[in-house]
N, C-alpha and C positions, 0 to 999 in steps of 0.2 A: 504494500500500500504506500501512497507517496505521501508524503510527510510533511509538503514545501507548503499545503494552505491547509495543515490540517488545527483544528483548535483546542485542545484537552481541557477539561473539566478539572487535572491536575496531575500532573508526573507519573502520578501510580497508573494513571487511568494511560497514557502511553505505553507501560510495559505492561499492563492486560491486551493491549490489542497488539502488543509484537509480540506475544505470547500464542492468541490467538493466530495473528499471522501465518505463523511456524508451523503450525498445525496440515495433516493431507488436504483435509477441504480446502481449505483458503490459500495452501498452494500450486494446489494442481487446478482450481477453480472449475473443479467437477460440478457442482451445483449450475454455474453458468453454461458450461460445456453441454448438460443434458437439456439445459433450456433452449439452446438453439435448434438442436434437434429435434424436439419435440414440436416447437413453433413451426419450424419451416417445413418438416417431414406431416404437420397437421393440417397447415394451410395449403400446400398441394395436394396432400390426400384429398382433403376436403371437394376440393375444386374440381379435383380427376374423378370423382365417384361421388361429386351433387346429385345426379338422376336418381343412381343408387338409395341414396341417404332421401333423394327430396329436397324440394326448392326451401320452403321452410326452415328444417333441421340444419341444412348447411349453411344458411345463410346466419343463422345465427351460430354456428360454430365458426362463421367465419371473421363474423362480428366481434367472437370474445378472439382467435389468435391474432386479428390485425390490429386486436388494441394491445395483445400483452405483446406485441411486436416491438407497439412503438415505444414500450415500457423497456424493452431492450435496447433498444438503439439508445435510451439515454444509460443503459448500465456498460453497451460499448463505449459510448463517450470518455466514460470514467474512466476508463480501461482498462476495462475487464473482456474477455477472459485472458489474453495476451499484454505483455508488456508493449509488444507495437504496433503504434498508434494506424499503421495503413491495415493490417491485420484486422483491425478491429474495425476500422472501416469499411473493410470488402465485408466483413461480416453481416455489416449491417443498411448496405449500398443500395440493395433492393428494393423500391420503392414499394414494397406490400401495402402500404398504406395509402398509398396517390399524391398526397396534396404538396408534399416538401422533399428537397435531395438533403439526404441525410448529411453535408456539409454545409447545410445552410442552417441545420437546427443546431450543428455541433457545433458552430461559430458563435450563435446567438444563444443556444443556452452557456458556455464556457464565460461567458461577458456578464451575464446574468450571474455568476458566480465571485463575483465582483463582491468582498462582504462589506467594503463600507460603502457601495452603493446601491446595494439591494435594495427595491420597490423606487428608489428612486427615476423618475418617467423621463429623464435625460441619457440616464448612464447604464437603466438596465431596460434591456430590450425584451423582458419577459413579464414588465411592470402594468399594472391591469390602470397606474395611476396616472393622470395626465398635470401639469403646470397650470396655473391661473391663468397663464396667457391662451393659453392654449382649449381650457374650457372653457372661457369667455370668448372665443371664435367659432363653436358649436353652435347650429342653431337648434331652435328648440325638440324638433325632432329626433338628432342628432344626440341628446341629451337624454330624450324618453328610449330611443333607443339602448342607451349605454345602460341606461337605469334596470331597464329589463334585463339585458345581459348581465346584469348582479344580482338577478334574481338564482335559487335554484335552479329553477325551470327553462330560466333563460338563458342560463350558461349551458344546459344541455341543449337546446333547442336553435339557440340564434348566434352562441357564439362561436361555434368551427364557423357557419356561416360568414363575420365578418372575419375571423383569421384567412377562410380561401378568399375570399374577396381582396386583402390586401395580398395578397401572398404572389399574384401574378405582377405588382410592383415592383417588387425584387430581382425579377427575371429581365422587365422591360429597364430598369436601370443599370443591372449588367450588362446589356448589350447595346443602350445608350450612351452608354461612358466606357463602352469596349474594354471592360475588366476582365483580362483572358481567366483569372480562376473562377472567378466566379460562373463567366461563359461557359468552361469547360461542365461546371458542376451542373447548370440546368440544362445542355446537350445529354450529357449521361444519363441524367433523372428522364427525360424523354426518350431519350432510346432505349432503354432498361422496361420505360412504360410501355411502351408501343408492345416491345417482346411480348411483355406479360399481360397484354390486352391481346395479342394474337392469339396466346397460348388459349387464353380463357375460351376465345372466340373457337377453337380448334376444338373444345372440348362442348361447344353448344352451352357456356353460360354465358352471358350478357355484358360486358363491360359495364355499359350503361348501368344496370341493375346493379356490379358491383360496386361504383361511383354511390349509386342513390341510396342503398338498401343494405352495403355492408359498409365502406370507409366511411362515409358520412357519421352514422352511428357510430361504428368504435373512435371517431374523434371526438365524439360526443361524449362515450366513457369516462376517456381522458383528460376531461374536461369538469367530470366529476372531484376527481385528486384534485386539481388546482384550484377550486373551489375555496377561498377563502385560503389560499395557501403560506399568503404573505398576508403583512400588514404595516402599517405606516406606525415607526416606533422610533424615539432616538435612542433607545439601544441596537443597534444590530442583530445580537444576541435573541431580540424577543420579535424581532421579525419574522421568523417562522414558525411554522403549526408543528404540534405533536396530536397526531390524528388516531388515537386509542382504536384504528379500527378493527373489523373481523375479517375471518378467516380470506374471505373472498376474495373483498378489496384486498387485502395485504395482500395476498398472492397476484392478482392481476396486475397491481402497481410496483411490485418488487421490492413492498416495503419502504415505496417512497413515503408512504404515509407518516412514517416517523421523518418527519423533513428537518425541524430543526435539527435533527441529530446528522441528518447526509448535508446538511451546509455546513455542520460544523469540522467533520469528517468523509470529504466526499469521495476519497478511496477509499472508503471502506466494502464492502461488494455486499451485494442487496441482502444476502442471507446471512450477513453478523450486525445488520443493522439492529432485530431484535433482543437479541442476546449484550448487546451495547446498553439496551435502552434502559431492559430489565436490572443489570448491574446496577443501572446510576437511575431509575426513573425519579426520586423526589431530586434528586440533583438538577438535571434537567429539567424539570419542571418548575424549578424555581430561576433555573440559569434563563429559560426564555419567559417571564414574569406571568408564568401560567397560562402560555394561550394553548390552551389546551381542552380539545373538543373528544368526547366517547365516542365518535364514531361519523360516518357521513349521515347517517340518521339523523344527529341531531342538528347538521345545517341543514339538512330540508326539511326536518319539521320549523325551524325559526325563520327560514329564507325561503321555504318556497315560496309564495310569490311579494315577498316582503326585500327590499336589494340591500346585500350588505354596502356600508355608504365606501365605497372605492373611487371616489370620482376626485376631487382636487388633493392630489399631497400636498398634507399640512405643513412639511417642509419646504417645499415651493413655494408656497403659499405667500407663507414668513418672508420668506429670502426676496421675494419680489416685491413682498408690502416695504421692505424699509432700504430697497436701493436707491 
């Protein structure tokens, strides 16, 4: 595990996790190794024998591995299961999920990991927050809009929606201001896509239908985790959630749900995440000043259709009121 942004809780709590490190799991990174197989050896299957299974049954099998896919691709980013970085890239290069090339989330989530800039709407490019200047240029639609997307319902529903909506920006300014990597990264995500729309097409399922009916929703899943995932704090520290979730979630999300604890320690690999938690949990729970929720249950019984208030960071705010 690397060690250059990791944060401890205290000295000791350092030689528990190179203790753990040392360990066959967490060196051979078997936990991860089975997971890719499983994902990709499921989502082909899937695909290859839908008629078999049913339009139904596989659409929703396909639903849960294209989201625990994309639940991978951030446990390659970390760097896992290989120490190199292209390794773990080809691993995870595949657009199984459509909407993003996996160099563009590994850019912008790595920035996003920024810890004294976390939720801030200038610095981190994963912030749900916008600037006073910048919410004062919304118009009023523009506003009920966002407001709904802080709902539960709305984050499941309308938000991948504006994420693909800005997502083809990205692409049209790469090739506007002729940035060869970034060019490179959305030719590959296309031609990779095309393959794997041929394939589907080869096999009598639908692109289209996999676009409306299965990515769509498992970006929607994923969308559930991030749910109240940050928040606007001057400590750092208490800017992220400890998500007490169940079985499910935690498996789907790779134990991102314990999130204060992967900003704190973001090489740690998804399966010592809880065994971290359990060691230190009143620690931790006092280190991020308690934002700590029992489960996704309980943002959507207080959020469903009630918006957590995510709209002006109150450090923006400040900083503009007195320049």
């Amino acid at each position: 595990m690397s060690q250059r942004s990791s944060l401890y809780l205290h000295p000791q709590q350092r030689e528990q996790i190179r203790h753990l490190a040392s360990g066959f799991i967490w060196r051979s990174e078997l936990p991860t190794w089975l997971l890719i197989v499983t994902i990709y050896a499921g989502w082909f299957a899937t695909l290859a024998f839908w008629q078999t299974l049913g339009l139904l049954p596989a659409t929703l099998l396909l639903i849960g591995f294209t989201a625990w896919y994309m639940s991978l691709q951030h446990e390659l980013i970390h760097g896992h299961p290989t120490r190199f970085a292209w390794l773990n890239q080809l691993l995870g290069t595949l657009p199984l999920a459509v909407w993003y090339p996996y160099g563009l989330y590994r850019d912008s989530h790595l920035a996003h990991h920024r810890h004294h800039s976390l939720t801030d709407p200038v610095d981190d490019p994963e912030s749900y927050y916008f600037t006073d200047e910048s919410w004062a240029r919304f118009s009023p639609w523009q506003k009920r809009a966002i407001r709904a997307r802080n709902t539960f319902i709305g984050r499941l529903a309308l938000a991948p929606l504006l994420d693909i909506l800005q997502t083809p920006g990205s692409a049209v300014t790469a090739f506007r201001h002729r940035q060869p990597r970034a060019m490179a990264m959305w030719l590959v995500h296309a031609l990779l896509l095309a393959a794997l729309f041929a394939w589907m097409a080869h096999h009598s399922f639908s692109p289209v239908w996999f676009v409306l009916a299965v990515s769509y929703p498992a970006l929607a899943l994923t969308k559930v985790r991030s749910f109240y995932e940050h928040r606007a704090a001057d400590d750092p520290l208490a800017r992220s959630v400890i998500n007490e979730a169940g079985l499910f979630w935690r498996v789907l999300f790779l134990n991102l749900n314990y999130h204060s604890i992967h900003h704190d320690l973001p090489g740690v690999p998804w399966y010592g995440l809880p065994t971290i938690y359990r060691q230190n949990r009143e620690a931790y729970r006092q280190r991020n000043h308690v934002f700590v929720v029992r489960g996704y249950g309980d943002w959507l019984r207080q959020f469903w259709t009630r918006p957590v208030e995510v709209t002006v960071h109150p450090g923006k705010q400040q900083e503009e009121r007195y320049e």
